[in-house]
C-alpha positions as CSV (number, residue, x, y, z in Angstrom):
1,X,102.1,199.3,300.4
2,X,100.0,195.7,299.9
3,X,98.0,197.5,297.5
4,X,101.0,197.4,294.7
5,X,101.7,194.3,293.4
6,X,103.8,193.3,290.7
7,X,101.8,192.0,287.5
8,X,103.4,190.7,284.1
9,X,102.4,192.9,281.6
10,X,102.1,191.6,277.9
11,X,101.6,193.5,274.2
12,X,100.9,191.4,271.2
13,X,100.0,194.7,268.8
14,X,101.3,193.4,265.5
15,X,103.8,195.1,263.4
16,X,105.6,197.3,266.4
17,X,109.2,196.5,268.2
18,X,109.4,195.7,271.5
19,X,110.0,199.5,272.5
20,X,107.0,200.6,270.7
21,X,104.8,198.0,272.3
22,X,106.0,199.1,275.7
23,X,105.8,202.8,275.0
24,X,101.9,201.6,274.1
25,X,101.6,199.7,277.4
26,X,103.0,202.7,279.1
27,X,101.1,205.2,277.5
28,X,97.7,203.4,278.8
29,X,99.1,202.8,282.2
30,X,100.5,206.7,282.3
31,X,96.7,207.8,281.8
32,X,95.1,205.9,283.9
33,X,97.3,206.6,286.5
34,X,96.9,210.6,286.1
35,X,93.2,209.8,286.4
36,X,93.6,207.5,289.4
37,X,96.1,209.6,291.2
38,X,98.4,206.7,291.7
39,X,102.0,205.9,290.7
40,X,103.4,202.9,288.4
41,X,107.0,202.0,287.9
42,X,108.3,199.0,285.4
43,X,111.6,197.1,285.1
44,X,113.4,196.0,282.0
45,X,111.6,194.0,279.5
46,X,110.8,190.8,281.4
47,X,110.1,188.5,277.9
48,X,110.4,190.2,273.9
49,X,110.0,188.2,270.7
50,X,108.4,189.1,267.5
51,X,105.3,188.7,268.8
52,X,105.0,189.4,272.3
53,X,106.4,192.0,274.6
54,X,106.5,191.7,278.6
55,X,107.2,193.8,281.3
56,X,106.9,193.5,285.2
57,X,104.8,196.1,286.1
58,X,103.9,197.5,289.7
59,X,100.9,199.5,290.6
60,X,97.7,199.1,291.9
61,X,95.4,196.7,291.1
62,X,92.8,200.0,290.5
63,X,95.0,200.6,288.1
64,X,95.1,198.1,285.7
65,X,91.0,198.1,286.2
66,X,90.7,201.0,285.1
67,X,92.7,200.5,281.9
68,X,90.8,197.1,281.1
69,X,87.6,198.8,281.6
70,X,88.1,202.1,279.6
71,X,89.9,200.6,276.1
72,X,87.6,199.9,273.2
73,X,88.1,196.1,272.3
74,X,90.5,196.5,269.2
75,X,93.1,197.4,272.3
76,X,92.5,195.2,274.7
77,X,92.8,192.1,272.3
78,X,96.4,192.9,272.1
79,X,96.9,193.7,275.8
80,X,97.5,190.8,278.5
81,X,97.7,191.5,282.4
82,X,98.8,188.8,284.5
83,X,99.3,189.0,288.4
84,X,102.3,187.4,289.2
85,X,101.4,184.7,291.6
86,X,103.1,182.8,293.8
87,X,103.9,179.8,291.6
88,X,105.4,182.3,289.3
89,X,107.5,183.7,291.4
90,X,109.3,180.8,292.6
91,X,111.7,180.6,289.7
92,X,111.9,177.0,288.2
93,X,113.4,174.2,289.9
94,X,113.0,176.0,294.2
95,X,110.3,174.2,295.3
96,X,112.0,171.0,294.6
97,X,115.5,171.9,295.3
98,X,114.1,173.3,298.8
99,X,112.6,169.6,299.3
100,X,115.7,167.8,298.1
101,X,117.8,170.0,300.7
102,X,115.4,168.9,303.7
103,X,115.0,165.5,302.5
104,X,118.6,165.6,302.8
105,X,119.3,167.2,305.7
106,X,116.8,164.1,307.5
107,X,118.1,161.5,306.1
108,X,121.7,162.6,307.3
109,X,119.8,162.4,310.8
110,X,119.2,158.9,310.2
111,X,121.2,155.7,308.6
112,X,117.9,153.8,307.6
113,X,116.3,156.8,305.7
114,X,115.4,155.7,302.5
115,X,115.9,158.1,299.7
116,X,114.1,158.2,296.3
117,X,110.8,157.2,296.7
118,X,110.0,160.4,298.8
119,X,109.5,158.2,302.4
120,X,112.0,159.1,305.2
121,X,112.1,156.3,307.9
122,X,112.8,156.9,311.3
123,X,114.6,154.5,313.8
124,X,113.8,155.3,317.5
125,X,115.6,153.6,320.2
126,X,116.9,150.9,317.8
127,X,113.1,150.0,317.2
128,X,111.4,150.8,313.7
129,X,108.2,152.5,314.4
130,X,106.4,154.0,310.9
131,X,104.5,156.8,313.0
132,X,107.4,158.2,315.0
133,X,108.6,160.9,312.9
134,X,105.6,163.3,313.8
135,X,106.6,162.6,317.3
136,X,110.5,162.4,317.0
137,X,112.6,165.8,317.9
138,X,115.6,166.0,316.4
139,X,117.9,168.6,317.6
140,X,119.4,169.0,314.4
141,X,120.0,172.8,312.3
142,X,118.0,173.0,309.0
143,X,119.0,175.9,306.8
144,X,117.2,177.7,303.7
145,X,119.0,180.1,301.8
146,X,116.7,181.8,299.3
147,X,117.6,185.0,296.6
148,X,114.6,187.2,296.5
149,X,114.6,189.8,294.1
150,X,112.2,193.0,295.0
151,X,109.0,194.2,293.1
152,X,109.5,197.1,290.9
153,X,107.4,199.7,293.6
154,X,109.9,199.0,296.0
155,X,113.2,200.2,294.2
156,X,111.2,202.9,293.4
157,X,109.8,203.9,297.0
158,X,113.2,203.3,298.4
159,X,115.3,205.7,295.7
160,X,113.1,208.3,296.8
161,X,113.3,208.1,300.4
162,X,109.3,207.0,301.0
163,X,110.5,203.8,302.4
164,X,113.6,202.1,303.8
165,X,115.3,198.7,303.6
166,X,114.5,198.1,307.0
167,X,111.2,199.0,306.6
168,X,110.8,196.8,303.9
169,X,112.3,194.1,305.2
170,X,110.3,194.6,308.6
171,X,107.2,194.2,307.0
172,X,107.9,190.9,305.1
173,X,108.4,189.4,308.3
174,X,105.2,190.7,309.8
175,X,103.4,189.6,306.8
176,X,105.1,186.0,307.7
177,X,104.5,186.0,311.5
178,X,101.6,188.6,312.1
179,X,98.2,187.6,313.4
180,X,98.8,183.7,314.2
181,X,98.9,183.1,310.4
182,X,95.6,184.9,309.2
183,X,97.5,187.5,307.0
184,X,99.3,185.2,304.8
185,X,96.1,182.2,304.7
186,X,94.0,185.5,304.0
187,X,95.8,186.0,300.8
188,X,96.4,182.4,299.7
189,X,94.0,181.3,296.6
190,X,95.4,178.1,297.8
191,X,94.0,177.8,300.8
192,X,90.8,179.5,299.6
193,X,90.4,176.7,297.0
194,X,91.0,173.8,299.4
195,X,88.8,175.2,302.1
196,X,85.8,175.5,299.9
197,X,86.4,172.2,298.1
198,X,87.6,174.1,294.8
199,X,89.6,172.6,291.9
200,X,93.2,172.1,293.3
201,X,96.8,170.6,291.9
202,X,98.7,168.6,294.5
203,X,101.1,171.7,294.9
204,X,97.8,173.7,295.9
205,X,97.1,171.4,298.3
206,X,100.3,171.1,299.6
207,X,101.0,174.8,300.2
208,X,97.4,174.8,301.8
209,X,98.1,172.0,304.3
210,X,101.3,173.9,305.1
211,X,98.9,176.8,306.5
212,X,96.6,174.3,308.3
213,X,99.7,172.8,310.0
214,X,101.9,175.7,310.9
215,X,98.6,177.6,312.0
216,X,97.4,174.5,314.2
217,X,100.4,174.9,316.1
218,X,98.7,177.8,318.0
219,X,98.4,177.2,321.5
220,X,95.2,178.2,324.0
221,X,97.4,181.4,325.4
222,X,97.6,182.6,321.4
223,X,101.4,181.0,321.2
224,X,103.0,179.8,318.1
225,X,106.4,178.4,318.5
226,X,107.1,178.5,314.2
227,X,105.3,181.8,314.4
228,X,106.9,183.2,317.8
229,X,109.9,181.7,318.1
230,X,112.0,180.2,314.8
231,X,111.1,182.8,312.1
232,X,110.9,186.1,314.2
233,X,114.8,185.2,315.7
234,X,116.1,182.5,313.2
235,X,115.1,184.3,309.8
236,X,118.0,186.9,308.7
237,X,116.5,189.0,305.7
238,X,119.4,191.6,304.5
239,X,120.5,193.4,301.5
240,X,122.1,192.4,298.8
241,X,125.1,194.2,296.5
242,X,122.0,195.0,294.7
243,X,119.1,197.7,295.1
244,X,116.7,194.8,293.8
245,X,117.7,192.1,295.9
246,X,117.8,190.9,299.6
247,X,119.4,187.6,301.1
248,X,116.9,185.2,303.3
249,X,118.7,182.7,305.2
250,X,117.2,180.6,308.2
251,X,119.1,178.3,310.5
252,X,117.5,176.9,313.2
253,X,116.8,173.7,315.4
254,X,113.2,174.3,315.8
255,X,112.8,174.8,319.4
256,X,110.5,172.5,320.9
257,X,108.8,171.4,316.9
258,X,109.3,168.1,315.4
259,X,111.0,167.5,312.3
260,X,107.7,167.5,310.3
261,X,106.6,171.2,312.1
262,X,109.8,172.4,311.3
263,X,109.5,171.3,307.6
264,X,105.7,173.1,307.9
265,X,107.1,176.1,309.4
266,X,110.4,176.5,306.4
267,X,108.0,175.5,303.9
268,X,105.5,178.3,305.4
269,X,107.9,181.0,305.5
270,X,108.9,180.3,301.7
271,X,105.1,180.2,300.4
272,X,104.4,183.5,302.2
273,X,107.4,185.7,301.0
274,X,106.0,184.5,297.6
275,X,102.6,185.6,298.0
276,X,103.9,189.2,299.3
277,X,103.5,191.6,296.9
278,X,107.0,193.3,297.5
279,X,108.4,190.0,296.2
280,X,109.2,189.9,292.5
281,X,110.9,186.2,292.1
282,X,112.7,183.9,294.4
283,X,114.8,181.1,293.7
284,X,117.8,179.5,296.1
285,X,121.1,180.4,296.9
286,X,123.6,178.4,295.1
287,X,127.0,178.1,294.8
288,X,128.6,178.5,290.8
289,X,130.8,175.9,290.1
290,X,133.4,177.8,287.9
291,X,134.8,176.1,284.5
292,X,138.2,174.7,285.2
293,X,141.2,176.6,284.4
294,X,142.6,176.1,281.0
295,X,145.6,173.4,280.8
296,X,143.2,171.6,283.5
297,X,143.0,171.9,286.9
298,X,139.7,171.7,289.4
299,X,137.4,174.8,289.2
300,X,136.6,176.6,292.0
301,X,133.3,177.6,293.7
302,X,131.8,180.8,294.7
303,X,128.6,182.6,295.8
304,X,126.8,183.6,293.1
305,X,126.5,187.0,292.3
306,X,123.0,188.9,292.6
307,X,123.7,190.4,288.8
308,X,124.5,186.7,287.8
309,X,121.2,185.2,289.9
310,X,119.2,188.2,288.1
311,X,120.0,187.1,284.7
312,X,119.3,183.9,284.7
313,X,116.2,184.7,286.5
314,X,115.5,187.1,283.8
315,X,115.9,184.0,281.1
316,X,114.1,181.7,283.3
317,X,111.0,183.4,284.2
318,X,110.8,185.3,280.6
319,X,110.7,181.7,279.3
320,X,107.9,180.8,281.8
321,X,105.7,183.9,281.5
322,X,105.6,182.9,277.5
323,X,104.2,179.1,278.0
324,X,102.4,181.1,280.6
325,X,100.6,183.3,278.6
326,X,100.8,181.2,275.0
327,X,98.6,178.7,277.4
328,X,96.0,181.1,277.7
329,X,93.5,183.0,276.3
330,X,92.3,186.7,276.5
């Protein structure tokens, strides 16, 4: 199943609507995919304007080879294939919202922590000491609550029986956990850049230190308490009220981590269900405030809804993929 991953798909042919651009996209992909032997399966449009028209696409990367390397160039100017990496995947404003939650979370831990200038300090035994946090174990519950909605290969493997929900979910988690770490800093162009001195943003380098830290955790007997312990019994992945989307929610203390590892091992989890290629987008799970009543009144909150967190990822992500691509050239 890693061989399909989801890729955003792009037609700029002049003069066509959005459904005849896809139908052009389609045809392409339907032909090299008799010739390959393989399977492809889209979702609704993903971005459309008079210009452009996108579409999450899965297959295999073969695939989309094989289209690239077989259409004269009068087509290809007009046809744009992105893989959807992880930084696109995680739906505008997660990252930070995840950071603001465990900054949070700490600082409730602690009267002196000092918010806003991203520094957390730590009092020990009524004594200020700045390097204690690596060392200091509190036995405190962090939580993540993340919406992940599912590539399109996977709604289509699952309607026709080839693969179930728990199968799915089974093997994000031993994508996450598996070999000490090496599967998911195998696939990281993050970690690939930092480790051979590459150009890097500070995110890259972030995500990439989170793989040095969580997989420097293993001990001599081949034990990783992040790895082991906290994601394999702490991590609950579960459907949705949608075929396309699954629920991951973590609550744990940690075990035997400091705050810091435990921070390493949340963030770790959330980089490597982006960088799975059965993951679409992700964003967090958030409560909707609901407009008050009329004639006054306080509104009332509720979970929101998978079709609710799908359309706004839909406008989100459609908005993204065009800076994306407008950014780039072909």
């Amino acid at each position: 199943g890693y061989n399909f991953a989801p890729y955003a798909v792009c037609s700029s042919v002049p003069g066509l609507s959005g459904v005849e651009r896809f139908e052009a996209i389609a045809e392409l992909l339907r032909a090299a995919a008799i010739a390959e032997g393989t399977v492809i399966y889209s979702i609704d449009s993903l971005y459309n304007d008079a210009d452009r028209t996108c579409r999450v696409i899965s297959a295999e990367t073969a695939l989309f080879k094989a289209v690239l390397d077989s259409q004269p160039a009068d087509v290809v100017q007009y046809l744009q294939v992105q893989p959807l990496l992880s930084a696109m995947k995680q739906v505008e404003g997660t990252y930070q919202g995840v950071m603001d939650t465990m900054a949070s979370i700490d600082c409730a831990e602690d009267d002196s922590c000092e918010e806003g200038d991203g520094t957390i300090t730590v009092v020990t035994g009524g004594a200020y000491d700045p390097g204690a946090r690596k060392n200091t174990r509190y036995l405190q519950e962090k939580s993540v609550a993340l919406v992940v909605l599912l590539s399109p290969i996977v709604l289509h493997f699952t309607r026709t029986g080839e693969v179930t929900y728990e199968e799915i979910i089974n093997e994000l988690l031993e994508f996450t956990t598996g070999s000490n770490g090496v599967n998911v800093a195998e696939a990281s162009y993050y970690d690939f850049q930092a480790e051979f001195e590459g150009v890097t943003t500070e995110r890259m380098e972030f995500y990439s230190n989170v793989i040095q830290n969580v997989t420097s955790l293993t001990a001599a007997d081949g034990s990783n308490t992040c790895l082991d312990v906290v994601l394999p019994n702490d991590v609950k992945i579960a459907r949705m009220g949608t075929n396309e989307t699954v629920s991951v929610h973590v609550e744990t203390v940690g075990g035997d981590l400091t705050t810091l590892q435990l921070d390493d091992c949340l963030w770790y989890l959330i980089y490597s269900l982006s960088l799975h290629p059965y993951v679409r987008f992700m964003e967090l799970e958030a409560d909707v405030v609901l407009f008050p009543p009329p004639g006054g009144g306080e509104g009332g909150e509720t979970s929101a809804s998978p079709s609710t967190i799908t359309s706004a990822l839909a406008l989100v992500v459609a908005l993204a993929v065009s800076t994306f691509f407008s950014g780039l050239s072909f």
